[in-house]
Structure formats: structure tokens, C-alpha cells
VEXTIVEX-621591 format. One record per residue (C-alpha): x, y, z; residue in one letter. Coordinates in pm, whole numbers, padded with zeros to 5 digits, always signed. Example, Ala and Ser with C-alpha at 12.3 -4.5 7.8 and 13.67 -1.06 7.14 Angstrom:
BEGIN
+01230-00450+00780A/+01367-00106+00714S/
// end
This chain:
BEGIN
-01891-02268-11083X/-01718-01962-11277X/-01738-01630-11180X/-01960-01598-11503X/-02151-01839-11406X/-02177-01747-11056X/-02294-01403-11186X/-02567-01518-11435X/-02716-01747-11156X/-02724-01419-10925X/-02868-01213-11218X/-03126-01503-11312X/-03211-01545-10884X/-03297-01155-10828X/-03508-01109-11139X/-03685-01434-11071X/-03738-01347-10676X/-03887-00987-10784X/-04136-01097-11010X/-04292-01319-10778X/-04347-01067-10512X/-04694-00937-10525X/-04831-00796-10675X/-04782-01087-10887X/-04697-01092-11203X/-04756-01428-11410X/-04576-01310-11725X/-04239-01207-11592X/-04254-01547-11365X/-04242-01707-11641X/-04059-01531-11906X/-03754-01556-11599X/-03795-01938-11587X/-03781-01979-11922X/-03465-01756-11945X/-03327-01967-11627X/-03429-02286-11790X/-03194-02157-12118X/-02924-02080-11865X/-02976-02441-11708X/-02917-02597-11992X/-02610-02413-12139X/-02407-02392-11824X/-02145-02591-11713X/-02248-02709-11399X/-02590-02799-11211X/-02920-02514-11205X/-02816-02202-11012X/-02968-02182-10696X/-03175-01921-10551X/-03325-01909-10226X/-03701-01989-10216X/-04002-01694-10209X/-04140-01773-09880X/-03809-01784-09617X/-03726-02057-09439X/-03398-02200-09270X/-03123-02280-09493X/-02948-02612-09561X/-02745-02659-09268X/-02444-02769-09440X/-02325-02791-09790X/-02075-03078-09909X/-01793-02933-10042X/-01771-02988-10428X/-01538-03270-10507X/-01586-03323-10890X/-01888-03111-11117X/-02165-03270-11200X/-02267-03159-11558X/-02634-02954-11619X/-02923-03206-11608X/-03094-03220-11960X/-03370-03003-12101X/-03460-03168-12378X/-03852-03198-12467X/-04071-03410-12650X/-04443-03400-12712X/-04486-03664-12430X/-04228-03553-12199X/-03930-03317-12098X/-03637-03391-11921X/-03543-03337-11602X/-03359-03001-11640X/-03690-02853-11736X/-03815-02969-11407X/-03473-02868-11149X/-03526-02506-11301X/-03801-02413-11040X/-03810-02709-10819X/-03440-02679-10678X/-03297-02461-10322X/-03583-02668-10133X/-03507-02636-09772X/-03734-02791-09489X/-03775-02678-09169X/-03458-02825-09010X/-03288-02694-09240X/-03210-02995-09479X/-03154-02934-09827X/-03440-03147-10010X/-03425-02988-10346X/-03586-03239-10607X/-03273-03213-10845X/-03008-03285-10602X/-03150-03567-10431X/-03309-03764-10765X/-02969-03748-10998X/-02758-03995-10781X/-03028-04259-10728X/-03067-04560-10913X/-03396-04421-11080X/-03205-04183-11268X/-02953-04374-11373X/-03112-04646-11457X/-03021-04601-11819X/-02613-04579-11727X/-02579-04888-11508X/-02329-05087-11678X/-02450-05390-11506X/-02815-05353-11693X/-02665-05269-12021X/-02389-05611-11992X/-02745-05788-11878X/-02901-05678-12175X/-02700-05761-12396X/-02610-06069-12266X/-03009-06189-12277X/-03002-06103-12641X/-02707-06282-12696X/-02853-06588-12545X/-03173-06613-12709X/-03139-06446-13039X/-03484-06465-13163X/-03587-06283-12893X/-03375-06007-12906X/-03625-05748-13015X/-03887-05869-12755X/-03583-05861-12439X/-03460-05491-12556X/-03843-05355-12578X/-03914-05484-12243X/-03609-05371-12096X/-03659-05013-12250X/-04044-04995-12088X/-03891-04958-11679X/-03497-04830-11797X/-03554-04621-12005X/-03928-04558-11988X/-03979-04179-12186X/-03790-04296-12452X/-03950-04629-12509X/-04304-04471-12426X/-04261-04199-12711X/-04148-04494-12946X/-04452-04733-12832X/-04721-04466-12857X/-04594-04359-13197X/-04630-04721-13310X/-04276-04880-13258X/-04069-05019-12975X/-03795-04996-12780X/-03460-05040-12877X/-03181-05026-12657X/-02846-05176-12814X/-02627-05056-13124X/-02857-04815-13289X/-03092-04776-13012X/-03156-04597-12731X/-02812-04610-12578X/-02648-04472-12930X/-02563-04118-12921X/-02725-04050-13254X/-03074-04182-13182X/-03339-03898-13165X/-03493-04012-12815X/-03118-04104-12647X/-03112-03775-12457X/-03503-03856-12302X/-03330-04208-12243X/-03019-04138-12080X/-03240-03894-11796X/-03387-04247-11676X/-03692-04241-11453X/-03748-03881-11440X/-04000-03658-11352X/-04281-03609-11608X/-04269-03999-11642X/-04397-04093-11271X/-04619-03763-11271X/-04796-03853-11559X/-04903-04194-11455X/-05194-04272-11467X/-05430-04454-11186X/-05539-04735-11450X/-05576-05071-11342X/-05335-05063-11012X/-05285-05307-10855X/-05420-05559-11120X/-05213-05780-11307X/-05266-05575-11612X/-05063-05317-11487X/-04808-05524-11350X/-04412-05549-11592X/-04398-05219-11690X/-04774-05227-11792X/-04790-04827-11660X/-05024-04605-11795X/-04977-04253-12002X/-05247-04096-12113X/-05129-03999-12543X/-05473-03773-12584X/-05385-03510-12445X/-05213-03217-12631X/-04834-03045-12568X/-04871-02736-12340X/-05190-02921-12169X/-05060-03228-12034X/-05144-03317-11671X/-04869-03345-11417X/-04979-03497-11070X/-04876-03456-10714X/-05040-03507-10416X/-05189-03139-10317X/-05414-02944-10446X/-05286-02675-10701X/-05349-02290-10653X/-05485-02170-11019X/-05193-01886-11049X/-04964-02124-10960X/-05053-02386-11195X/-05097-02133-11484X/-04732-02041-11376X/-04598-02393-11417X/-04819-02427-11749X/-04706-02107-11928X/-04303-02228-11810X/-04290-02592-11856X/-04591-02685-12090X/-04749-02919-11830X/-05046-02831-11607X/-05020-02956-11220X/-05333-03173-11127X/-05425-03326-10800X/-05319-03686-10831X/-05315-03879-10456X/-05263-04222-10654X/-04878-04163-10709X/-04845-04149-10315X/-04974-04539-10354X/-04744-04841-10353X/-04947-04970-10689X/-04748-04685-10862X/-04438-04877-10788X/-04552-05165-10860X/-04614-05112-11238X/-04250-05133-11287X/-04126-05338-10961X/-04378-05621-11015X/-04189-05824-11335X/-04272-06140-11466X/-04040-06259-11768X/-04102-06524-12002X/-03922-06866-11969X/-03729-07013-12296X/-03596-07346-12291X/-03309-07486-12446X/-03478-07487-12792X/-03539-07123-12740X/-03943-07174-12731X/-04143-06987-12496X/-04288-07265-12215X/-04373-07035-11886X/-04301-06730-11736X/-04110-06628-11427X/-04214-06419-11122X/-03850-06211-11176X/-03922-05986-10894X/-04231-05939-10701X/-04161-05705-10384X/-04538-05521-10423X/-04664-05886-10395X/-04439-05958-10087X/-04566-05621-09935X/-04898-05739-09958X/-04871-06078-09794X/-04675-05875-09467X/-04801-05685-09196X/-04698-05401-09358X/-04921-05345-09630X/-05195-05202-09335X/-04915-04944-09224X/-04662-04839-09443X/-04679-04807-09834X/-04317-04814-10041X/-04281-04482-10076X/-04270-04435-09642X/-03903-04633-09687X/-03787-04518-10044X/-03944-04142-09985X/-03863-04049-09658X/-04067-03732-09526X/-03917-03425-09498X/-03889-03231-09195X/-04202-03016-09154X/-04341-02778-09419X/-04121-02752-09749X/-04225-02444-10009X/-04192-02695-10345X/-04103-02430-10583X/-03853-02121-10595X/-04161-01886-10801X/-04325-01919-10406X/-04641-02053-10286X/-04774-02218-09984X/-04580-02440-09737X/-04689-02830-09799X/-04631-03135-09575X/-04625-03398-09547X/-04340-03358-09872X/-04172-03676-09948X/-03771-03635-10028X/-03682-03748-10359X/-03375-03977-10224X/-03554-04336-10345X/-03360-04524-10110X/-03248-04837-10247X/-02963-05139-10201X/-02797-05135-10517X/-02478-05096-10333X/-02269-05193-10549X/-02349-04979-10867X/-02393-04666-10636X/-02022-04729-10545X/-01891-04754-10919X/-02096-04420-10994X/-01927-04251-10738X/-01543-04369-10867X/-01705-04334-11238X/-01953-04123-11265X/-01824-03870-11505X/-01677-04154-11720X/-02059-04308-11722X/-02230-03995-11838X/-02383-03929-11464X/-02561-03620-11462X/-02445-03582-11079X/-02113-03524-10911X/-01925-03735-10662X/-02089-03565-10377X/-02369-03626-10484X/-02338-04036-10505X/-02151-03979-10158X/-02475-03872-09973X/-02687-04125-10156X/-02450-04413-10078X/-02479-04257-09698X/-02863-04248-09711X/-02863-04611-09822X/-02563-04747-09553X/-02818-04574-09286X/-03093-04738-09409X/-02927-05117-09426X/-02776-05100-09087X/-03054-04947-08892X/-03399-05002-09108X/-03371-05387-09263X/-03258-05607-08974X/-03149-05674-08665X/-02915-05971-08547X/-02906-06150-08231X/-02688-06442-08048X/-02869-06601-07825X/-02815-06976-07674X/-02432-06952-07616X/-02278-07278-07428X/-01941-07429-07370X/-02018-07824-07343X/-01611-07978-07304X/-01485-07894-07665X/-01846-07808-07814X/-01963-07432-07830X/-02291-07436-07959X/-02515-07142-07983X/-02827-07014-08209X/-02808-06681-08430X/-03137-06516-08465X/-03232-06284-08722X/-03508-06020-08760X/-03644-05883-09107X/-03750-05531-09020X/-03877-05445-09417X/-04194-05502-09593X/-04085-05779-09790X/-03824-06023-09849X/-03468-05933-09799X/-03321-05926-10047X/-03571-05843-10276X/-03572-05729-10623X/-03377-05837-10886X/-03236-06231-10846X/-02879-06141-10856X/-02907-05997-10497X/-02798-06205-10184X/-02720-06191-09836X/-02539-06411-09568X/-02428-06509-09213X/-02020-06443-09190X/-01964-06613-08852X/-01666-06650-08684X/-01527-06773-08331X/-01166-06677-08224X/-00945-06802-07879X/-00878-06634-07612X/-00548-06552-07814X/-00745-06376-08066X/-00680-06663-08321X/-00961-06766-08527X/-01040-07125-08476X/-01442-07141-08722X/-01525-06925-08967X/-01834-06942-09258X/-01902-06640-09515X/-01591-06499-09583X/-01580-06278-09885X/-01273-06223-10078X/-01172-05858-10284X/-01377-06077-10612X/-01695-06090-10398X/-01662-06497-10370X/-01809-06634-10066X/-01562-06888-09926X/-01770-07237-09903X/-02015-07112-10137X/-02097-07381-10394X/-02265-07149-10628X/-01943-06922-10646X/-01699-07222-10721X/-01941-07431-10931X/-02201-07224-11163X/-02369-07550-11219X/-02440-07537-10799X/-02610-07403-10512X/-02545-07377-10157X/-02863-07511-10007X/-03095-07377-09696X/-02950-07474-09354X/-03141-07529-09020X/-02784-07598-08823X/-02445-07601-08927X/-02098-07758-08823X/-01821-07689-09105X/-01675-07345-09259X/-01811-07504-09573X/-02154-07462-09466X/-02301-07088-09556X/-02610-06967-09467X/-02695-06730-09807X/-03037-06609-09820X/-03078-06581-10184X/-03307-06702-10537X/-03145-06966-10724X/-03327-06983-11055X/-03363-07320-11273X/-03381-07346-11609X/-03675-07574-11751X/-03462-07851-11782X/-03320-07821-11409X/-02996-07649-11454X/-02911-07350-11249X/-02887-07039-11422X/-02842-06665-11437X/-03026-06603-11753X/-03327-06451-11674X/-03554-06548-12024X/-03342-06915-11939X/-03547-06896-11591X/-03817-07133-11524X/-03865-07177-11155X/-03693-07150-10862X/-03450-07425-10685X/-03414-07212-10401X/-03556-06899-10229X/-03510-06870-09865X/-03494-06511-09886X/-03598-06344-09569X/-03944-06313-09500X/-04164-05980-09363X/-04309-06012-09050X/-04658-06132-09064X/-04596-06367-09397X/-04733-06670-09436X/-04544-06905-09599X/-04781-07210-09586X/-05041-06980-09743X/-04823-06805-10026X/-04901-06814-10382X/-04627-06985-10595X/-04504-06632-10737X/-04373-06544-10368X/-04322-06861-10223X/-04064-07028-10076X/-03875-07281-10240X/-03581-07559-10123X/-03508-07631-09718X/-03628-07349-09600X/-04000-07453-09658X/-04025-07708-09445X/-03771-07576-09144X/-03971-07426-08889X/-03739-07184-08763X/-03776-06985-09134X/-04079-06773-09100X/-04279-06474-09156X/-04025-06213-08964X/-03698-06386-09007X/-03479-06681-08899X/-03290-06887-08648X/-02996-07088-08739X/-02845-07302-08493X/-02445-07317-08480X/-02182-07596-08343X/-01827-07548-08357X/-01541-07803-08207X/-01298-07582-08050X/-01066-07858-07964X/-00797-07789-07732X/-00796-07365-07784X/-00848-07204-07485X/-01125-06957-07374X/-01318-06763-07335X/-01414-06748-07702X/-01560-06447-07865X/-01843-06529-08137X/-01894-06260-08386X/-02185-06228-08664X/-02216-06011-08912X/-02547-06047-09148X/-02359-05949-09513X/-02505-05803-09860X/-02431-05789-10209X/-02644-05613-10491X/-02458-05818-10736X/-02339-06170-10631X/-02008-06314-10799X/-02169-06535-11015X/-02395-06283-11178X/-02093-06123-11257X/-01887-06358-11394X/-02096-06557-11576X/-02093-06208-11794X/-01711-06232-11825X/-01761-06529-12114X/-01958-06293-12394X/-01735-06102-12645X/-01956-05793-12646X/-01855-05450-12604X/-02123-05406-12275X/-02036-05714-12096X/-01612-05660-12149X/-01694-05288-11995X/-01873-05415-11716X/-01642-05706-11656X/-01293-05386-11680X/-01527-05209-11416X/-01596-05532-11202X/-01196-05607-11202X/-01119-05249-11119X/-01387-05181-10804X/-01422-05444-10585X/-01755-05628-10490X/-01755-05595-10150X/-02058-05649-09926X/-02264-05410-09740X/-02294-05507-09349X/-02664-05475-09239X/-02617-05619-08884X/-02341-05720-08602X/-02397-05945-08363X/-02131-06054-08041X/-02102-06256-07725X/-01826-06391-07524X/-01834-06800-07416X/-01676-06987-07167X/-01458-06967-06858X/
// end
């Protein structure tokens, strides 16, 4: 920050602090936010910070800045503002252990609000209109609804749809690219509405906004109950009145975008079926965990105590869930952090740096656990069983198809030389053995045992087309040849509907069940000597090398800039577990 700027935040904080001191004074609250929220959006660098009304401890430590993230957008529409408007007032948010969960800095390096910039969505995109033409309208609206959702709901409501390639949404020029670029952002989840959750009809995007009300009256909800100065403070500053709304604390809210079912075109390019895409709420709801822990416990983690949510003052609330929507998309998280400036990101490298952190924490001590158990020397046969434990609320992976994970086993000498090994990964991403990686017309199936480096245990979703062909075209997606993704405890698999089912081996081997897996392991060690020292690591990629190369073939401008990206930061995988034990004399 400039010493200009530095000044005008220090300016902007004292006049702000002393008209919220009582006796209060509702008109100079908000004439200084609306002066901040001018300041906001004409600086160089993120919302000045000011310490909140009511004192409490202050972030313990502050990354040092290692490249400026530019101001977050202020931009309004009737429907909806950006999220600058918001990070003007909800920003300096300090709990009681002195963490820094400010709204503003946690939300801009998540997935949610770049949604819109991921270069991998935008290469998918086009790709699916690419491959079924007559579609293309149909593919880019749907898209737009969960992507780039305030954009595409001003288009719907005002009687058209959502574009997304050329001269849509994406193109500088478009009216509503500003509202699209801010991805999911705040006055699109807090003005959902509590229609039909959980239902079907509210399932693919299928989330409701209420058009009826006026602009300067809409209703933002959150999960207290709003003080009548306060809210007339928030009205007369951001044009949206803060309502009591306990339904966006409820995993049905994420469901309206996280529950996706896309149709199924055959090679003729007719509609025959649809495809459950990605059905996580669904999962949830067949585990143990849907009587204990809603999404938002994982993706929202609470803060530490009471949390004063604005910098005008008011009370101290808690429980206040952080704003960090912890997710796996490793991979993308990693080429915002080298790219981010290059990719528009309204967040700087820091930033993606303490996402990325909140997410490694999360995969190696919050999805699953690893065990090897069973270990025996018999002459030149070490055999021994590897059993896994799914610690989430539904399958692992989970999401979006393109996501996988594996077993990378391997046994070395007493020498240290390695004598078996299955899941390597090269710099490309490839899985060594994987016949889905060397052959993108096959799959590596579902193994109970295996014997030979060329056997890989990849717990993944292998879709078919409806003529049989694997494929990773979702509209081309009919079914699924395999799905042995891992299962949350207390899912039934003989009992699951065919929308979370699971397909190939792993139905019928017993060891594959509601909580995770065993997989039993030979190896011939021949003459090597011991003891021998088995290692396994339980690996995972957002974006699996064949997702990404199949995008390498289209001559379009989004696929060839993914594809530069993809060949400049490697794929590498994300290790969720370790396990290790020494065999033999």
C-alpha cells in the first residue's frame, strides 16, 4: 500500500470508528461507508482495514505481502452487488484467539470465488460446446447458473440466459462480466431462498432468488437475529436489509448447486438420459453423517469464540462460521497462486498460500487415515493387507468426475533398493500402470488383491458413453463403468439408489464398504535381502491426466490456455495419508 493510500485508509478508519460510538449516529455510519466503499473501489490494493468497534485480540500474525492483490469489485445491479460492496464493513474480523477471519480475506482465494477464472472450467466449457454443437446454448446456460451465478441470474430473471463464451459472460465488454468474474459471492448465497430444499426441484443449480422485491429493500440472510439500528445501518450503506435466515446454515443450501445431474447425448447428438454428474449432498445423506455434521461444519470451519461481524460495531456472535470453504481442488489452487494476477484473481499470492494450507491440513488430517496391517515374510513372498479409512461425509473423491485418488505402494531391500512399486506419478500427472492414462479408450479396474506394478488401486468414476465407450465428455456421459470411490462410514452400498451407487468390482468385493477399504498385497521379493520396509501413501489429484489431455486435441483459444498452463505447472498429487512397517528378519 502507498503512503497515500495508507493515509486515506487511516483517514476513512477514524471517521468511521467515531461515528459509531454512541451516541450513535446512523447518518454519518453510513455516509463513512459509503465514502470507504468509493475508496475501496478506486484504490490499488485490497479495503483498508480498521480495527473493529467492540475490541478484541488482534490477528496474531500477518503474512507478509508477497504480490498485491487488486480491490475486490463494487459493482451493483438491481439483483446484486459485488463483493467489494460487502468487504467494506465486513473486513478486520478478529476472533477471540486472535485469528484474522475477515470475510474478504478468507472468501477471494477459494474456489467459490473464482469459480469464474478457473481455466480448467472455461477449457471444459468450451470443449462441451465444441462436442455437441447443438447444444451449445443449453451447456453455456447451465454452466453460467453455479459459475457464474449473479450474472446468469440477472440475465434469466430478465428473460434471457446465460452466456459464457466469445461475447458472453467471460468477454470484457459484456454488461454483467464484472458481476461474473466476482463468482459465488456474497449477496448470491445470502439471498437464497429456503424453496424446495432438499427436493429434486432444487437440485442443478435449481436455487432460488426471490425477483419481487425492490433495490434498496432486498433481504440479505444470516443466521442471527438483526438489531433494527444495525440493519437500518447496513440498509442505508449497501441497499440490502439483513433478515434472519437459519436455512443457509443447512447442507440443502449447498446442495442446489453441488447436486448436478447433466443430460446424456449419444453419438447422434440426441438427448437419451441424464447423468448423476456429482451428487455429494446425496452421499451425505446415505452416511452416518447426515445426523451429525452438515457441509458447512467441514467447508465453514467455526471460528474461535465470539467474532464482532462488522467494523460499524455491534454485538459479539458465535458460533461464526469462517468463510475459508475448504475444498480439494488442489490443483487449480496451485496455478492461482503461480498465476493469479495473470488470471484476473482478485487476491494476492498470500492469500492462495493460506488457502492451499487450510486445504493440505484438511486432506492429511480430516479425509483418511491409512493403515498396514497383516505383514508376513513366507520364503520369497511378503504379503500384507493395506487398510483404508474414509473419515468424510461422502465419497472420496467426490465432486466433479475428473477427480481421483490411489494407493502408491512400494517395498525396498534392506539396501534401500526398491524391489515393487504401484502408483507412481510422473511431473505429467500419469499414473505408471494406469490403463486409463496410456489408453483413453481404458480403465484400470477395481482390485480386491494385487501382485504386479501394473496393478493400481485408483478410486475413481469412469463414465461411459451410451454406446459403451469411456469418456470424459460430460453431455457424452451415460452411466458409469466404474465408481469405487470411497465410501462414508455408515453407507450402504447394497441399499443405494443408482445415482450414488457403486459400479464395476468393487460392488461385489466385500472388503469395499460403507467406511473404506482393504486391499490385500503380494510381492515376490526374490533373492533381496531383508528386512524390507513397505511404504503407502494414499495419493490425490483434482484433475487426473486424462481429463487434461483429452483437452489438448481442440483448437480453441480456452483449451490451448489451459493446456500452456498444464505444461508449465505440474499435476502433482496431494498426499492424504502415509502408511509404514518393516518385514522380515
Amino acid at each position: 500500500m502507498s503512503g497515500k493510500q495508507v493515509c486515506v485508509a487511516a483517514i476513512l478508519s477514524a471517521l468511521l470508528l467515531a461515528a459509531c460510538q454512541p451516541p450513535y449516529d446512523e447518518e454519518a455510519v453510513v455516509a463513512e461507508i459509503h465514502t470507504r466503499q468509493t475508496a475501496v473501489a478506486a484504490a490499488a490494493t485490497p479495503t483498508a482495514i480498521s480495527p473493529p468497534a467492540t475490541p478484541l485480540p488482534q490477528p496474531t500474525e500477518t503474512p507478509a505481502p508477497t504480490g498485491q492483490a487488486p480491490p475486490l469489485p463494487t459493482e451493483r445491479g438491481d439483483l446484486f452487488a459485488a463483493s467489494g460492496m460487502c468487504a467494506a464493513c465486513h473486513t478486520n474480523l478478529v476472533d477471540e484467539a486472535g485469528n484474522d477471519v475477515s470475510n474478504d480475506a478468507l472468501w477471494r482465494s477459494t474456489m467459490m470465488a473464482n469459480s469464474a477464472r478457473d481455466p480448467y472450467w472455461q477449457a471444459s466449457v468450451r470443449k462441451e460446446t465444441l462436442d455437441n454443437p447443438a447444444l451449445a446454448a443449453v451447456i453455456e446456460d447451465k454452466c453460467a447458473t453455479c459459475h457464474t451465478p449473479m450474472a446468469r441470474t440477472t440475465a434469466a430473471i430478465a428473460g434471457g440466459t446465460g452466456a459464457v463464451l466469445d461475447t458472453g459472460f467471460l468477454n470484457p465488454d459484456h454488461p454483467l462480466h464484472t458481476l461474473a468474474m466476482d463468482g459465488i459471492s456474497c449477496t448470491l448465497c445470502h439471498q437464497i431462498e429456503a424453496e424446495h430444499f432438499g427436493a429434486l426441484e432444487s437440485f442443478s443449480g435449481h436455487y432460488v432468488i426471490n425477483p419481487a422485491l425492490p433495490a434498496g429493500e432486498r433481504l440479505i440472510y444470516g443466521p442471527f437475529v438483526i438489531d433494527p439500528a444495525f440493519a437500518a445501518v447496513m440498509q442505508g450503506a449497501s441497499g440490502y436489509v439483513p433478515a434472519e435466515g437459519t436455512h443457509i446454515q443447512q447442507s440443502e443450501m449447498c446442495a442446489t448447486c453441488h447436486t448436478l445431474y447433466t443430460p446424456s447425448v449419444n453419438a447422434a447428438g440426441e438427448v437419451v438420459s441424464e447423468l448423476p454428474e456429482q451428487m455429494p449432498y446425496l452421499e451425505w445423506l446415505a452416511s452416518d453423517y447426515a445426523a451429525t455434521q452438515s457441509c458447512q461444519d467441514c467447508h465453514m470451519p467455526p471460528a474461535v469464540g465470539g467474532v464482532v461481524l462488522s467494523i460499524t460495531g455491534g454485538p459479539v456472535r458465535s458460533p461464526v462460521r469462517q468463510h475459508t470453504f475448504v475444498g480439494g481442488n488442489n490443483y487449480a489452487l496451485t496455478v492461482f497462486r503461480q498465476m493469479g494476477e495473470q488470471l484476473g484473481a482478485t487476491a494476492g499470492r498470500q492469500h492462495f498460500e493460506a488457502t492451499i494450507a487450510r486445504m493440505q491440513e484438511q486432506l492429511q488430517t480430516q479425509t483418511a487415515t491409512l493403515a498396514v496391517e497383516n505383514a508376513a515374510l513366507d520364503g520369497e513372498t511378503l504379503t500384507f493387507e493395506v487398510a483404508i479409512t474414509n473419515l468424510v461425509g461422502h465419497k472420496f473423491p467426490s465432486g466433479f468426475p475428473s477427480r481421483r485418488v490411489w494407493l502408491h505402494i512400494t517395498v525396498t531391500d534392506a539396501n534401500g533398493a526398491t524391489i515393487f512399486e504401484s502408483g507412481a506419478v510422473d511431473a505429467q500427472g500419469r499414473i505408471s500402470g494406469n490403463d486409463n492414462d496410456a489408453d483413453p479408450a481404458a480403465f484400470e479396474p477395481h482390485y480386491e488383491a494385487i501382485s504386479s506394478p501394473e496393478q493400481v488401486q485408483i478410486y475413481e468414476a469412469i463414465m461411459l458413453t451410451a454406446e459403451g465407450e469411456v469418456t470424459t465428455t460430460l453431455l457424452r456421459g451415460a452411466r458409469y463403468g466404474k465408481d469405487n470411490r470411497l465410501l462414508p462410514a455408515g453407507f450402504d452400498k447394497a441399499a443405494a439408489s443408482p445415482d450414488i451407487a457403486v459400479y464395476g468390482a468393487a460392488a461385489d468385493d466385500a472388503d469395499f464398504v460403507g467406511g473404506g477399504d482393504r486391499l490385500r498385497v503380494s510381492v515376490d521379493v526374490g533373492s533381496a535381502a531383508g528386512p524390507f520396509m513397505v511404504t503407502v501413501e494414499l495419493l490425490y489429484q483434482s484433475i487426473a491426466y486424462r481429463w487434461a489431455e483429452n483437452l489438448r486435441a481442440y483448437e480453441a483459444p480456452e483449451p490451448a490456455a489451459f493446456m500452456a498452463i498444464y505444461d508449465e505447472v505440474p499435476n502433482l498429487p496431494a498426499t492424504v495419508a502415509t502408511a509404514q512397517v518393516e518385514v522380515g528378519p
